[in-house]
N, C-alpha and C positions, 0 to 999 in steps of 0.2 A: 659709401653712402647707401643705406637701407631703401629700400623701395618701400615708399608708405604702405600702411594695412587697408583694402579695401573697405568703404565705406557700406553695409545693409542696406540695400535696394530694396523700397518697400512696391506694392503693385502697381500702382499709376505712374513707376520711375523717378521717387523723389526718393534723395537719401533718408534713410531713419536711423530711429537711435535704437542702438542694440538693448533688447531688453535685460535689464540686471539679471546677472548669473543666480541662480539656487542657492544656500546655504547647503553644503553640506551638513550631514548628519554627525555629529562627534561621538564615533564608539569607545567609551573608556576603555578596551583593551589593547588601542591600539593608537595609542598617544602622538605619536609621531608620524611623518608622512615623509615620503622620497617620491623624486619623480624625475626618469630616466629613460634616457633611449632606448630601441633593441634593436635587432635585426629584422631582415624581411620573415628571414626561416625561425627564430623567435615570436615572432607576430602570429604567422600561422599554425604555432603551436598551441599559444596561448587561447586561439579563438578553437582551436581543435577542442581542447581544455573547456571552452565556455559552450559547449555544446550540450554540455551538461549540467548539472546544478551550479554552475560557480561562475563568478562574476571576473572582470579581468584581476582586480584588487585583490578577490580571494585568490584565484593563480598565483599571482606574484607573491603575495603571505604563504599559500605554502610550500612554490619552491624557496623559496625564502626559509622559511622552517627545517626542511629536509634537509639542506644545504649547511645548515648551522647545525641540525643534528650530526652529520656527520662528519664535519671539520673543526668545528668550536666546542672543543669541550667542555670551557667554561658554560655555555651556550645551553650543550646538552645538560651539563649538572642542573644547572636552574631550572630547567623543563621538568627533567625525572624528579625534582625535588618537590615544585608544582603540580606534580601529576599525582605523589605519592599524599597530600596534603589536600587535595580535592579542590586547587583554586584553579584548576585548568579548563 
């Protein structure tokens, strides 16, 4: 059995209602979504990573990228052929 999810305590101690989530923004280039554990030493990499221009999303896209450049060669074809075509 699950332990129920805490209820939002608003200031005077009455419960509230959690305000509706944001809509994401839908980037056409990147159609699809995953969403996945890491590690602790993962974690701190990635936030090492967002210390700088890039957001956790962008991290994960471009190891994600590197990763398939150099293992999926199918992978790599379509890039380099993307790349040569100017849709990248």
């Amino acid at each position: 059995m699950q332990a129920a999810e805490p209820h939002a305590v608003s200031g005077n101690g009455q419960a509230g209602v959690k305000p509706p989530r944001k809509r994401r923004v839908e980037d056409s280039r990147f159609p699809y979504r995953m969403d996945f554990g890491i590690t602790v030493e993962m974690n701190a990499a990635v936030r090492r990573m967002m210390r700088g221009p890039f957001k956790a999303s962008q991290v994960g896209q471009l190891i994600l990228h590197d990763y398939f450049m150099r293992s999926d060669p199918l992978y790599a074809a379509a890039m380099n052929e993307e790349s040569h075509h100017g849709t990248r």
